[in-house]
FIKOLRO-220138 format. One line per 4 residues: number of its first residue (from 1); their letters; for each residue z, y, x of C-alpha. Coordinates in pm, whole numbers. Example, Ala and Ser with C-alpha at 12.3 -4.5 7.8 and 13.67 -1.06 7.14 Angstrom:
REM FIKOLRO-220138
1	AS	780 -450 1230  714 -106 1367
This chain:
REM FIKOLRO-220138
1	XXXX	0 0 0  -57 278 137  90 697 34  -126 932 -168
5	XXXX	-209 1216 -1  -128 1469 -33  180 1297 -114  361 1393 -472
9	XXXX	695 1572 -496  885 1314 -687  783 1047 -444  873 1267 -136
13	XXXX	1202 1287 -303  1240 897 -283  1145 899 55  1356 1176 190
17	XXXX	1665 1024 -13  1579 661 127  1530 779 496  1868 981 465
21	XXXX	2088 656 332  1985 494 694  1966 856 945  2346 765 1005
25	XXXX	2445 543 1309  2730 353 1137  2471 266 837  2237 118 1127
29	XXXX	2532 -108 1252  2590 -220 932  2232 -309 855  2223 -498 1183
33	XXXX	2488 -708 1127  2385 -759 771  2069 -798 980  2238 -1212 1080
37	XXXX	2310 -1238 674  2593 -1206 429  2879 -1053 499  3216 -912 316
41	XXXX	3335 -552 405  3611 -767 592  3385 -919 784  3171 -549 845
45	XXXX	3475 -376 928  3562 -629 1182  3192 -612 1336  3187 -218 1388
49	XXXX	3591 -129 1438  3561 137 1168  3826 142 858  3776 -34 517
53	XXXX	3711 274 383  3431 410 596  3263 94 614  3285 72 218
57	XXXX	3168 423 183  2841 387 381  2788 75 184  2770 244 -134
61	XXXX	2510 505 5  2297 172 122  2366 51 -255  2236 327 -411
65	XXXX	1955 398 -215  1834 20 -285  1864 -100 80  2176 -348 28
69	XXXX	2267 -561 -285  2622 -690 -354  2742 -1002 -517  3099 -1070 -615
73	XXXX	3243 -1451 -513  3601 -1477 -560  3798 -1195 -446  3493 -1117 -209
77	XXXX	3225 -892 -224  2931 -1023 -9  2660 -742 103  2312 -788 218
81	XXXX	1954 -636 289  1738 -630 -31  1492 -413 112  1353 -587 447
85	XXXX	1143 -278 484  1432 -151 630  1403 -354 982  1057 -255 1033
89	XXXX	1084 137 1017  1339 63 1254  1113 -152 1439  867 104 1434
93	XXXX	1113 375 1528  1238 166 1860  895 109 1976  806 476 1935
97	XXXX	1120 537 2126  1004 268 2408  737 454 2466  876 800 2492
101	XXXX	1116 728 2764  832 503 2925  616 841 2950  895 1009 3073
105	XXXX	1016 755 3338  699 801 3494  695 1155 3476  982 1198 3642
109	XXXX	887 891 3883  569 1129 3963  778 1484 3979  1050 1327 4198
């Protein structure tokens, strides 16, 4: 699929809002470790260090931006990715990234 051009103003208002929920380091550790599967905000909070209530808090913003899904088992609530999409922007981002510093290595490899 690819974006109208140029591209509407309701639909750049799902984009911005989408690309927001994951422009927040914490949110990118918690996609990565959801990333290996399942897990409970038990489970996330003892992955990244941070507090119940941060971790749950960035979950919610993942949740509503339709990134995550939940499920309830017992007195658990398990998170993971719904929206695979996810990993490949950020695929897409690292490589970018890659390359920048690559040009830049060998500028300064030149320079110096």
């Amino acid at each position: 699929m690819s974006l109208p051009h140029p591209i509407p103003e309701d639909l750049a208002e799902v984009i911005a809002h989408r690309l927001r929920a994951i422009a927040e380091p914490m949110r990118i550790r918690l996609l990565d470790r959801l990333r290996d599967g399942d897990a409970c905000v038990g489970e996330l909070v003892a992955t990244t260090g941070a507090s119940q209530q941060n971790v749950s808090k960035h979950l919610l913003v993942l949740l509503d931006a339709g990134i995550v899904g939940r499920r309830k088992h017992g007195n658990h609530v398990y998170y993971r990715v719904v929206d695979e999409g996810v990993f490949a922007l950020c695929e897409q981002i690292c490589g970018t990234i890659e390359r920048q510093l690559l040009e830049l290595s060998s500028l300064l490899e030149r320079d110096g």
